[in-house]
MARMAR-279905 format. One record per residue (C-alpha): residue number from 1; x, z negated, y. Coordinates in nm, 4 decimals, m for minus. Each point is the difference from the previous one (the first is absolute). Layout:
<pts>
+-----+----------+----------+----------+
|   i |        X |        Z |        Y |
+-----+----------+----------+----------+
| NUM |        X |        Z |        Y |
...
+-----+----------+----------+----------+
</pts>
This chain:
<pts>
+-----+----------+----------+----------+
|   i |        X |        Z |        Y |
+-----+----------+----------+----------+
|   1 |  m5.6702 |  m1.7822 |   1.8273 |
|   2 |  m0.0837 |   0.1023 |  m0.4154 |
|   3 |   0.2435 |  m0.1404 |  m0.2073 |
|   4 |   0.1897 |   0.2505 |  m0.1065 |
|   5 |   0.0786 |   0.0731 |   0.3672 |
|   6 |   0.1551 |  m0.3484 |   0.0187 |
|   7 |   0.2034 |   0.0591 |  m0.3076 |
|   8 |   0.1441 |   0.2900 |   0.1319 |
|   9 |   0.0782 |  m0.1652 |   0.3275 |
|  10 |   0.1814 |  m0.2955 |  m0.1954 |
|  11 |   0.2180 |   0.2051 |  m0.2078 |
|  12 |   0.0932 |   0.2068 |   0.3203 |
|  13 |   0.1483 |  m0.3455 |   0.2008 |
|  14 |   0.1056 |  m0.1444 |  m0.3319 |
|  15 |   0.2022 |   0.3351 |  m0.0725 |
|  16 |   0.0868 |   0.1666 |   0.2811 |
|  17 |   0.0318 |  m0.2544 |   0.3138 |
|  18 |   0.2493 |   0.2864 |   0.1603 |
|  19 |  m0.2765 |   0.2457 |   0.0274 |
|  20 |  m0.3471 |  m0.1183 |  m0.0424 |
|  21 |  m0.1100 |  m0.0015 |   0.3430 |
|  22 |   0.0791 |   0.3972 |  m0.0520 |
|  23 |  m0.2082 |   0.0357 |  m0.3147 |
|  24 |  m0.3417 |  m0.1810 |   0.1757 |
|  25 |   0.0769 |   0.2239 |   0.3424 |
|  26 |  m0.0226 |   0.2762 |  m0.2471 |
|  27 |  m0.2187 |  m0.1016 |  m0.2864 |
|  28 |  m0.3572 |   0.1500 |   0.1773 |
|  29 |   0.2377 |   0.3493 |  m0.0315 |
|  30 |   0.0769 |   0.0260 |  m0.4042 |
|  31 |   0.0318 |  m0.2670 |  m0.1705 |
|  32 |   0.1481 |  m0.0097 |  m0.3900 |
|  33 |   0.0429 |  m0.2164 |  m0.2326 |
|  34 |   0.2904 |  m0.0446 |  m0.2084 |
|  35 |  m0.0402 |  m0.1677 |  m0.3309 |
|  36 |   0.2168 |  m0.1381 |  m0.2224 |
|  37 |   0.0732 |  m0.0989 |  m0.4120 |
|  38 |  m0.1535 |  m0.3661 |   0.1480 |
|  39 |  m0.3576 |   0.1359 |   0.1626 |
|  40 |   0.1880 |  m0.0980 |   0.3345 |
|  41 |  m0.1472 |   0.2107 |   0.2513 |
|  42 |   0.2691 |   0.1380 |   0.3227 |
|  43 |  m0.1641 |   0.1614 |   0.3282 |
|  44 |   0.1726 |   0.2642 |   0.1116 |
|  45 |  m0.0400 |   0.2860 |   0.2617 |
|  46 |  m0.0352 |   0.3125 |  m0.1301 |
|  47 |   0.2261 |   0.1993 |   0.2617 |
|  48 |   0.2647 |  m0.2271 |  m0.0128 |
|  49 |   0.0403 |   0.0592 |  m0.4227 |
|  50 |  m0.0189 |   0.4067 |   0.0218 |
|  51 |   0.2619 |   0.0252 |   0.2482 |
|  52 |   0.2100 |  m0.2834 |  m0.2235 |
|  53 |  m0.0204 |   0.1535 |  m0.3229 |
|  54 |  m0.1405 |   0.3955 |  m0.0956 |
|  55 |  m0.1359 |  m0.1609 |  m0.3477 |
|  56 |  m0.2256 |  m0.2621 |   0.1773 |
|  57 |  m0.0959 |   0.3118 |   0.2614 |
|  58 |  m0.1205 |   0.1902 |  m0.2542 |
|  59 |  m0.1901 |  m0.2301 |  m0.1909 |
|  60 |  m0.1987 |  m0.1344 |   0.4001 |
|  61 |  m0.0502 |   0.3632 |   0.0394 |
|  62 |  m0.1830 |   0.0451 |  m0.3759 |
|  63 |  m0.1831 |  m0.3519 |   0.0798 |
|  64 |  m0.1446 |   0.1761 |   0.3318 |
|  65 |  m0.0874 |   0.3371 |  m0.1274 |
|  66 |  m0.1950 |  m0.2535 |  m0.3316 |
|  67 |  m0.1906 |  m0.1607 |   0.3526 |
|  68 |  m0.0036 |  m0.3805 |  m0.2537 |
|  69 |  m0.1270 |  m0.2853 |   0.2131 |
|  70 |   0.3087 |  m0.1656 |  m0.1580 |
|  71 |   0.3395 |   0.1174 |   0.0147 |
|  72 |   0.2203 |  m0.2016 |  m0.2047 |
|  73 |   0.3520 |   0.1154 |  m0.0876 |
|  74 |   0.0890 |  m0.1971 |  m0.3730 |
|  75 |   0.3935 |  m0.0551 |   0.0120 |
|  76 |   0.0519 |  m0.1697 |  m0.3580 |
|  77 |   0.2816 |  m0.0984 |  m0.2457 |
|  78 |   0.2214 |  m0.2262 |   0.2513 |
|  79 |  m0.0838 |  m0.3163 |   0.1433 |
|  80 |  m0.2940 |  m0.0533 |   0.3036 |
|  81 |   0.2972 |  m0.1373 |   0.2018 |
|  82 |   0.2306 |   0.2645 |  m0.0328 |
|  83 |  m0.2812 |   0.2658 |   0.0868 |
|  84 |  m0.0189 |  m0.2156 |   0.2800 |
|  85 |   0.3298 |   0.0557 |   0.1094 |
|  86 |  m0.0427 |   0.3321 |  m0.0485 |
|  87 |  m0.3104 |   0.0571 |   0.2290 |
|  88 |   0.2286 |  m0.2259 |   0.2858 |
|  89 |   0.3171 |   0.2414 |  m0.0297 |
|  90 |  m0.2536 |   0.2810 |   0.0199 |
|  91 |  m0.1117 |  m0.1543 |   0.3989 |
|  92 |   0.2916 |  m0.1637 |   0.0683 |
|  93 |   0.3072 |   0.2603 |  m0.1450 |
|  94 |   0.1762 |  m0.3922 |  m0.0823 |
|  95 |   0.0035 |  m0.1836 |  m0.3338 |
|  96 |   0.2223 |  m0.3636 |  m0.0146 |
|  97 |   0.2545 |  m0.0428 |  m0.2292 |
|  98 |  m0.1800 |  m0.3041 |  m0.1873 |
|  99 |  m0.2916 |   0.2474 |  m0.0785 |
| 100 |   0.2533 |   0.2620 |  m0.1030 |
| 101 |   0.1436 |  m0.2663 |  m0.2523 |
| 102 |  m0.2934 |  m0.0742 |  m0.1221 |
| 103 |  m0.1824 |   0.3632 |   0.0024 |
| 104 |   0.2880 |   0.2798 |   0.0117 |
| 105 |  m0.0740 |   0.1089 |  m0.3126 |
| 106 |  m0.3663 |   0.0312 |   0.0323 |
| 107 |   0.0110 |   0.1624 |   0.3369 |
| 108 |   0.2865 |   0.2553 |  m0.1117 |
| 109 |  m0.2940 |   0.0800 |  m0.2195 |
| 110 |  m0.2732 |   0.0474 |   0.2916 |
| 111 |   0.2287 |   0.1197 |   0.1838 |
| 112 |   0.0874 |   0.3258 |  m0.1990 |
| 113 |  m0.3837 |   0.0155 |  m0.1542 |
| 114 |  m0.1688 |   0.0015 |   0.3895 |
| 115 |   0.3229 |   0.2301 |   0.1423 |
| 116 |   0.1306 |  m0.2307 |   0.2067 |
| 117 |   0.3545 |   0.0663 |   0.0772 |
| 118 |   0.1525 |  m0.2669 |   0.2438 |
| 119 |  m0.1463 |  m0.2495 |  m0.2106 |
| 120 |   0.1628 |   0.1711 |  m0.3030 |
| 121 |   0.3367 |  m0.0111 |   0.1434 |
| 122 |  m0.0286 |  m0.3434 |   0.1260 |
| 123 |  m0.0785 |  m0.1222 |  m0.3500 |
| 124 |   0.2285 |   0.2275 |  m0.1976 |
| 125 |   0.2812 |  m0.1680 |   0.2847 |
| 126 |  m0.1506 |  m0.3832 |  m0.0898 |
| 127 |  m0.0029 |   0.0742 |  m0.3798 |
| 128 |   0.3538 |   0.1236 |  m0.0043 |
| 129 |   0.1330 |  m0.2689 |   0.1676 |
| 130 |  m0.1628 |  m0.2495 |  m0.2938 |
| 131 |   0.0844 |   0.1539 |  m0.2735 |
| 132 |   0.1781 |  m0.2040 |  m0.2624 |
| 133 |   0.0904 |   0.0084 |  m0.3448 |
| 134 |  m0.3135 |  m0.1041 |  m0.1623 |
| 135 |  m0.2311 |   0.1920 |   0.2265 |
| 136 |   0.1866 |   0.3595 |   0.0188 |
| 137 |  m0.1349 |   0.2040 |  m0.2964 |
| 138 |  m0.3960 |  m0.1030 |   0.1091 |
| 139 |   0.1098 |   0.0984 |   0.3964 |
| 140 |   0.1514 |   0.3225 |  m0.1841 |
| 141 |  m0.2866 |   0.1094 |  m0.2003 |
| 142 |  m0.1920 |  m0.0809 |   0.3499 |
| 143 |   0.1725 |   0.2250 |   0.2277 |
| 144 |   0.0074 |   0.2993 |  m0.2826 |
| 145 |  m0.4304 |  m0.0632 |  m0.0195 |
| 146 |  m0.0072 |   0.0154 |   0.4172 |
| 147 |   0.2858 |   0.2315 |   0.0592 |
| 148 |   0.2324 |  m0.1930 |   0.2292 |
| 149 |   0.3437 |   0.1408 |  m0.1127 |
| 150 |   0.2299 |  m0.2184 |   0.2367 |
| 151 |  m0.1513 |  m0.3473 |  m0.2019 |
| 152 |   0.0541 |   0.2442 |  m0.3413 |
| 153 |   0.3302 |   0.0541 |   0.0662 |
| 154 |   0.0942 |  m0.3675 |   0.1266 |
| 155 |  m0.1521 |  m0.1316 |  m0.2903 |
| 156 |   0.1907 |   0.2589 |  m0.2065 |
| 157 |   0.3266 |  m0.1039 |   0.1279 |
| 158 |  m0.0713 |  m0.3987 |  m0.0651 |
| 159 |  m0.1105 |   0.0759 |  m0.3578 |
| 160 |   0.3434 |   0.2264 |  m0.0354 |
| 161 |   0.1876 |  m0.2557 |   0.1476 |
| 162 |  m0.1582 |  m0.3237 |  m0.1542 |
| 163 |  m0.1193 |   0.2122 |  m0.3576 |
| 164 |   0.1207 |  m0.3057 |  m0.2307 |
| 165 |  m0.1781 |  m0.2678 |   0.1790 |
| 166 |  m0.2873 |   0.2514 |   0.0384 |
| 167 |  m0.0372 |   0.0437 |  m0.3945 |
| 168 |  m0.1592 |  m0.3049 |  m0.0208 |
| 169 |  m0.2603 |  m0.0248 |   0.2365 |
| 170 |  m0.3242 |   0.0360 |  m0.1204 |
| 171 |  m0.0434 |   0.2919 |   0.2308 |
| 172 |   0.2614 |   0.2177 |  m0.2501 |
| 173 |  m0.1796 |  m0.0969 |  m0.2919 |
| 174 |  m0.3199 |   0.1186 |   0.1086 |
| 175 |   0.1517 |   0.3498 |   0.0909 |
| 176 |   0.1442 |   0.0173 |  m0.3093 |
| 177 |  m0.2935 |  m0.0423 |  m0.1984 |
| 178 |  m0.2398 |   0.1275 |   0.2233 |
| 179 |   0.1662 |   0.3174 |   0.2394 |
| 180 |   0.3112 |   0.1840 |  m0.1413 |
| 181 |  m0.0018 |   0.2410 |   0.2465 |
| 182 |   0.0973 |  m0.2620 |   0.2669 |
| 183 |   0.2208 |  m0.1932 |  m0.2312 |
| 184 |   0.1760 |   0.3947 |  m0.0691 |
| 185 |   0.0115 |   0.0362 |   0.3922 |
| 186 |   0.1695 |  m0.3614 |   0.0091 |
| 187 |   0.2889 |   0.0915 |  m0.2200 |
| 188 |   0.0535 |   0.3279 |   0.0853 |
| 189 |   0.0181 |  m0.0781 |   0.3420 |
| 190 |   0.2738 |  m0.2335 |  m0.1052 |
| 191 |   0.1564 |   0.2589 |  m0.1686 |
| 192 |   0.0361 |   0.1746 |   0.3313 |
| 193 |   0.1505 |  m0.2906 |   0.2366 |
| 194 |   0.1930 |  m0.0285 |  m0.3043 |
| 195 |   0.1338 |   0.3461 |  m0.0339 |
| 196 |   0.0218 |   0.0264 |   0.4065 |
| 197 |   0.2411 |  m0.3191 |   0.0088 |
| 198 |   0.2579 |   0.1793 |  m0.2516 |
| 199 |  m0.0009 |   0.2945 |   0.2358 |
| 200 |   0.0309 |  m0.1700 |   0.2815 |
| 201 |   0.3121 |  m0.2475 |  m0.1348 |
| 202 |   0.1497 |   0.3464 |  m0.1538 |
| 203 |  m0.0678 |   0.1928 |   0.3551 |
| 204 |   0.1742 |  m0.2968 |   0.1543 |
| 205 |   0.2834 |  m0.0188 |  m0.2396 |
| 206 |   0.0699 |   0.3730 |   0.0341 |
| 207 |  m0.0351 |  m0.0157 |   0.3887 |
| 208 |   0.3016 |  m0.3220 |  m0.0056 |
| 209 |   0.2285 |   0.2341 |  m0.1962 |
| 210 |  m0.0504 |   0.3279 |   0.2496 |
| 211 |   0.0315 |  m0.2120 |   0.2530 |
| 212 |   0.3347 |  m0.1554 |  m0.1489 |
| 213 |   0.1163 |   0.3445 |  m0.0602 |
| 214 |  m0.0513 |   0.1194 |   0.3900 |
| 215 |   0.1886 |  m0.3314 |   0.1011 |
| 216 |   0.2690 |   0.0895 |  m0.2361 |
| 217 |   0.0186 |   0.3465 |   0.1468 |
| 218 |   0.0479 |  m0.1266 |   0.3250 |
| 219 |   0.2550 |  m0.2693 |  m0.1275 |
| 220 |   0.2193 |   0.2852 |  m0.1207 |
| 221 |  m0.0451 |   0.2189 |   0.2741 |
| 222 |   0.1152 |  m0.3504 |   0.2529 |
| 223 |   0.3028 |  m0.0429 |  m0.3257 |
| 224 |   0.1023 |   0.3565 |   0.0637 |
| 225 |  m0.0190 |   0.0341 |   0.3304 |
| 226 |   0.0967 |  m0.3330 |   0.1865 |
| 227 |   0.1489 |  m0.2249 |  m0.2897 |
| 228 |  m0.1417 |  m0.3605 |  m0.1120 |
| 229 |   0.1475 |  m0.2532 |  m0.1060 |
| 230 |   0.2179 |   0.1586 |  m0.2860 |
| 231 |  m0.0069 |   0.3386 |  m0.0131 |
| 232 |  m0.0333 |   0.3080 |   0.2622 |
| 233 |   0.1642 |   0.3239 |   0.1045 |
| 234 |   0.3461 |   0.0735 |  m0.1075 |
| 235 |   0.0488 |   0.0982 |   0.3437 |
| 236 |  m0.1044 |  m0.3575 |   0.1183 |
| 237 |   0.1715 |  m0.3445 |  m0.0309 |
| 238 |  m0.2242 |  m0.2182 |  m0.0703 |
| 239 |  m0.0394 |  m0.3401 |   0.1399 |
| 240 |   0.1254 |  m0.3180 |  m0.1726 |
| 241 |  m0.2807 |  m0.2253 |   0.1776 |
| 242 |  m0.2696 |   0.2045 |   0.0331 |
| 243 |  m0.3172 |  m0.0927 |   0.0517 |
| 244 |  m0.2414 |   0.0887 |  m0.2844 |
| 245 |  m0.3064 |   0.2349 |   0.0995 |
| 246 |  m0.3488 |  m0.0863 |  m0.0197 |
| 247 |  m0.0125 |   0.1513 |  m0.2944 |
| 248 |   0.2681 |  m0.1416 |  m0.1654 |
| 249 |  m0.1986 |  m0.0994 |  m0.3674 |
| 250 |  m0.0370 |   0.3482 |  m0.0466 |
| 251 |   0.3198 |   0.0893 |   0.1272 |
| 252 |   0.1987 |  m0.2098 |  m0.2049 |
| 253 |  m0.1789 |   0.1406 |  m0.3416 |
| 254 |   0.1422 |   0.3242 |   0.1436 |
| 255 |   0.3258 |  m0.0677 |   0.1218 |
| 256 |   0.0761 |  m0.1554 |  m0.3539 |
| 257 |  m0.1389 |   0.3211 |  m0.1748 |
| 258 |   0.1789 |   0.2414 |   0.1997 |
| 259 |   0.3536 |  m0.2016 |  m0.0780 |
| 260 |  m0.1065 |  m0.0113 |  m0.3371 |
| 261 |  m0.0411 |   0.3957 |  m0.0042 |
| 262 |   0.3139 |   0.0859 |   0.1835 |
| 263 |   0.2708 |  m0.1633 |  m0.2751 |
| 264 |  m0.2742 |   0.0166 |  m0.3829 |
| 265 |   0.1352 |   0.1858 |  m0.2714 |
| 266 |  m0.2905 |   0.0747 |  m0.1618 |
| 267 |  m0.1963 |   0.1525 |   0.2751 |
| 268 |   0.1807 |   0.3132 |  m0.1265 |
| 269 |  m0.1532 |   0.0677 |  m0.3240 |
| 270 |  m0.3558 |  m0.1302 |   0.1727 |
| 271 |   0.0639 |  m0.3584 |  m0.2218 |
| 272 |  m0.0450 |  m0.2761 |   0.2851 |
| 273 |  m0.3369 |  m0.0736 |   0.0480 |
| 274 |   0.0694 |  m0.1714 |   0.3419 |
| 275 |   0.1765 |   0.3836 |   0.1180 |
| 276 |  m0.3380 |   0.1821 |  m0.0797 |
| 277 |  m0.1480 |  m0.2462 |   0.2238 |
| 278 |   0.1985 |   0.0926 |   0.2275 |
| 279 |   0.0298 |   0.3415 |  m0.0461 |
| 280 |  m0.4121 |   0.0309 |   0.0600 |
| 281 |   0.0579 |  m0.1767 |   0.3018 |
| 282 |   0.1961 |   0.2477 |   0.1514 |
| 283 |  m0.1940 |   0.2535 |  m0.1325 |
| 284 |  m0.3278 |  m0.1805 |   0.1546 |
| 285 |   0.1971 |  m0.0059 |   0.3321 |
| 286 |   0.0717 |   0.3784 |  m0.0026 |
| 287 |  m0.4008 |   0.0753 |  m0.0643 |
| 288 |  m0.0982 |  m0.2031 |   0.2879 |
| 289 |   0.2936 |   0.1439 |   0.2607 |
| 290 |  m0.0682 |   0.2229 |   0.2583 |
| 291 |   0.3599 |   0.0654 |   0.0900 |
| 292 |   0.1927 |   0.0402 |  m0.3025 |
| 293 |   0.2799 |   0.2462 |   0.2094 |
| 294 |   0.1294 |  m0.3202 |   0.1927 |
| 295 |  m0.1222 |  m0.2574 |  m0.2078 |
| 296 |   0.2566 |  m0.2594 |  m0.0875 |
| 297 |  m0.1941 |  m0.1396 |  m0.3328 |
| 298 |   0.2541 |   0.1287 |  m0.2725 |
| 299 |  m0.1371 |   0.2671 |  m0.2334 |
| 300 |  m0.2708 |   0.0618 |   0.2062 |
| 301 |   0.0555 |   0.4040 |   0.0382 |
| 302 |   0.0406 |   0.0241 |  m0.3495 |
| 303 |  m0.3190 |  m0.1313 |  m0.0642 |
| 304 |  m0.2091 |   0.1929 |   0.2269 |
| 305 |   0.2113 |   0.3219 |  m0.0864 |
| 306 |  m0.0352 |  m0.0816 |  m0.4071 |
| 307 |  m0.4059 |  m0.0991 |   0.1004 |
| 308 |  m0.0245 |   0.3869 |   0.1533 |
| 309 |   0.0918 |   0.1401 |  m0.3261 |
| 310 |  m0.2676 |  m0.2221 |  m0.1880 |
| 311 |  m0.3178 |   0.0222 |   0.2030 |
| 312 |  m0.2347 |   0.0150 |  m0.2702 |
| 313 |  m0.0329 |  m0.2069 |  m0.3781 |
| 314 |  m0.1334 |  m0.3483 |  m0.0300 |
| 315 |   0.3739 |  m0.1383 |   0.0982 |
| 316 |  m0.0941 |   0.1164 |   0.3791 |
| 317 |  m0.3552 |  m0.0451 |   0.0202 |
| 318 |   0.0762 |  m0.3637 |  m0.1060 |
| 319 |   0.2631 |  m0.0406 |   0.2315 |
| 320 |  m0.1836 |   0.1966 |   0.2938 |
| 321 |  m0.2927 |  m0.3017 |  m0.0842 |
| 322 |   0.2369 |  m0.2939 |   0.0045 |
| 323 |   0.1098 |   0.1542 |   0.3288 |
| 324 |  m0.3535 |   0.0126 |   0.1551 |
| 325 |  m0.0805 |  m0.3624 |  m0.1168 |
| 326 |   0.3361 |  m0.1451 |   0.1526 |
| 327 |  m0.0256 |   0.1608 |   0.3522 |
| 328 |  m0.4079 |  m0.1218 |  m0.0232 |
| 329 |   0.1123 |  m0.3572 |  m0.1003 |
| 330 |   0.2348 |   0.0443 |   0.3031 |
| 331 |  m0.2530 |   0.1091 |   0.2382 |
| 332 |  m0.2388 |  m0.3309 |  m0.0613 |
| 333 |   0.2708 |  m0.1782 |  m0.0069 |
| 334 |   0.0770 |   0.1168 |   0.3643 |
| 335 |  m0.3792 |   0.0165 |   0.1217 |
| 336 |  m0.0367 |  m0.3580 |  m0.1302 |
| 337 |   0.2868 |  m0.1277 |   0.1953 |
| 338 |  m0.0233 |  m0.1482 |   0.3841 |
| 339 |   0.0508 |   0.2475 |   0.2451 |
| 340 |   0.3139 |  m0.1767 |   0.2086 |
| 341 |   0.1881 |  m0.0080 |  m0.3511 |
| 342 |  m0.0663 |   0.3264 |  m0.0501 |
| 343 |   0.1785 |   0.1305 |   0.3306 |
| 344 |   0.2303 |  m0.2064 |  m0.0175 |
| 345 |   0.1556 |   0.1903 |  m0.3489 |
| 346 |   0.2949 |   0.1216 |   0.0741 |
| 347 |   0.0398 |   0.4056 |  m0.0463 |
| 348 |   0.2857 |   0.1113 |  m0.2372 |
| 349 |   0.1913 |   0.2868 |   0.1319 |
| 350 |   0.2214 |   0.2025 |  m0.2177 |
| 351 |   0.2613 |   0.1798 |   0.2086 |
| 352 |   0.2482 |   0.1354 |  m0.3121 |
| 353 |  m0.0878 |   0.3333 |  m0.1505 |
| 354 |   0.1195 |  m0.0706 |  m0.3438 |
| 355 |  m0.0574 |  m0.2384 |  m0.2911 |
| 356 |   0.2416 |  m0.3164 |   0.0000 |
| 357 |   0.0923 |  m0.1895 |  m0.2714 |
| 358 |  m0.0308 |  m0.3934 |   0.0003 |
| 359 |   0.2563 |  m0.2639 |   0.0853 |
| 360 |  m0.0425 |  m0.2694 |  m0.2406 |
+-----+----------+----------+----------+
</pts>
């Protein structure tokens, strides 16, 4: 045996144990060799590496239509071990998790150069899993060069989240000085989570008071109908120990306004702040009802009669919205609630065929 056969036949059981007796069953077929930055020579078989990776299939293809006594395929620019690796993942479809500490970053690399996608995702998984502080802006400018957007974006939301303590890593620096487009992508991209968090807290904030307003429709259509604690129909006497409903925060706030309406002086002349409350309350109530004929809510007729008369302006359209948004509000609110609460809800019946007044 030459020499340079027993070279290659120590670097194959010195770097690939798992598979060597493959590559000497198979090295009389087509053998290559893979070299690296070091002059390290790797034996490899030639059918196993085009049906791995299309890159390394179309350079074996160009080295058999040249006819060279020698095919060599030169991998450089990383380290002979973590070519190594490489070559092993490409037999084996496996790579350990101390060579993907040690090389994830330099086979992220040959794995997007040689088109190798399970070994891209299994990197781009490793990598984003490591990524810290001082290490995020040299992953990020990484995964923009070999287009793996899930590792962008999770190294996107760690600098967002972690920008002050990221301002001082060496990594920042170097961006700053050296690529402004990525350093304009970095803060502009915090400019969005930024913008989509006041939307989202202002979204939520609007949803809590439509979905206030809907319970406080149904709290008056419960005050008006079957009495609470303090107040109901005229018509009804109301109980001196009853039990508060499940509502009863809400309730309260109501029952109070409504007593408050029924005896202020300055409701008249449209003074009392509290009454206009009040008073869009009731008009709220007569938007939403479906039954205004034998409703019991008082005022509500008038409302829907007076809201007849005004279908269009801005008044109605902004009303008509406000409407929309509560009954939506009230809708999630239902969907998102468990089933066996939700038929177990009592129905409200409304048996009289004319608007009562309230029995305070």
């Amino acid at each position: 045996m030459s020499t340079n056969s027993s070279s290659v036949h120590l670097n194959q059981q010195l770097l690939f144990p798992a598979v060597s007796d493959q590559i000497s069953s198979e090295m009389n077929e087509a053998p290559v060799q893979i070299i690296t930055s070091g002059g390290q020579r790797i034996p490899a078989q030639a059918s196993i590496l085009s049906s791995a990776s299309p890159v390394l299939e179309s350079i074996i293809d160009r080295l058999e239509k040249q006819r060279s006594t020698e095919r060599t395929i030169p991998i450089l620019g990383v380290p002979c071990d973590a070519v190594s690796v490489f070559v092993r993942f490409l037999y084996l479809k496996s790579c350990g998790e101390d060579e993907m500490e040690k090389y994830g970053i330099h086979l992220l690399v040959l794995s997007h150069v040689y088109m190798v996608p399970q070994l891209k995702q299994r990197c781009t998984r490793a990598l984003s899993e490591r990524l810290t502080v001082d290490n995020v802006v040299d992953v990020l400018q990484l995964a923009r060069l070999c287009d793996a957007p899930y590792l962008y974006l999770r190294c996107m939301k760690l600098a967002c989240t972690s920008f002050k303590a990221v301002e001082n890593t060496e990594g920042w620096k170097f961006v700053q000085n050296h690529d402004p487009w990525l350093e304009l992508e970095i803060l502009r991209f915090i400019d969005e989570a930024e913008s989509r968090k006041k939307r989202t807290r202002k979204h939520r904030e609007e949803q809590s008071l439509y979905l206030l307003l809907s319970e406080a429709m149904e709290c008056l259509e419960h005050i008006c109908t079957e009495g609470c604690t303090n107040v109901g129909p005229h018509d009804m006497e109301t109980a001196k120990n009853k039990v508060p409903c499940s509502k009863f925060s809400t309730c309260q706030g109501l029952q109070l306004s409504i007593r408050h309406f029924a005896i202020c002086k300055r409701r008249v002349n449209g003074g009392c702040l509290r009454c206009k409350r009040m008073w869009q309350i009731l008009r709220l109530h007569s938007a939403i009802c479906d039954q205004p004929n034998i409703c019991r809510v008082p005022l509500c007729r008038q409302f829907k009669l007076k809201a007849q008369q005004e279908k269009k302006g801005d008044d109605a359209a902004r009303w008509k919205l406000l409407v929309k948004k509560v009954m939506s509000a009230k809708a999630i609110s239902s969907l998102s609630m468990p089933k066996r609460k939700r038929e177990e809800e009592p129905i409200e019946t409304i048996n009289s065929h004319e608007i009562r007044s309230l029995k305070l």
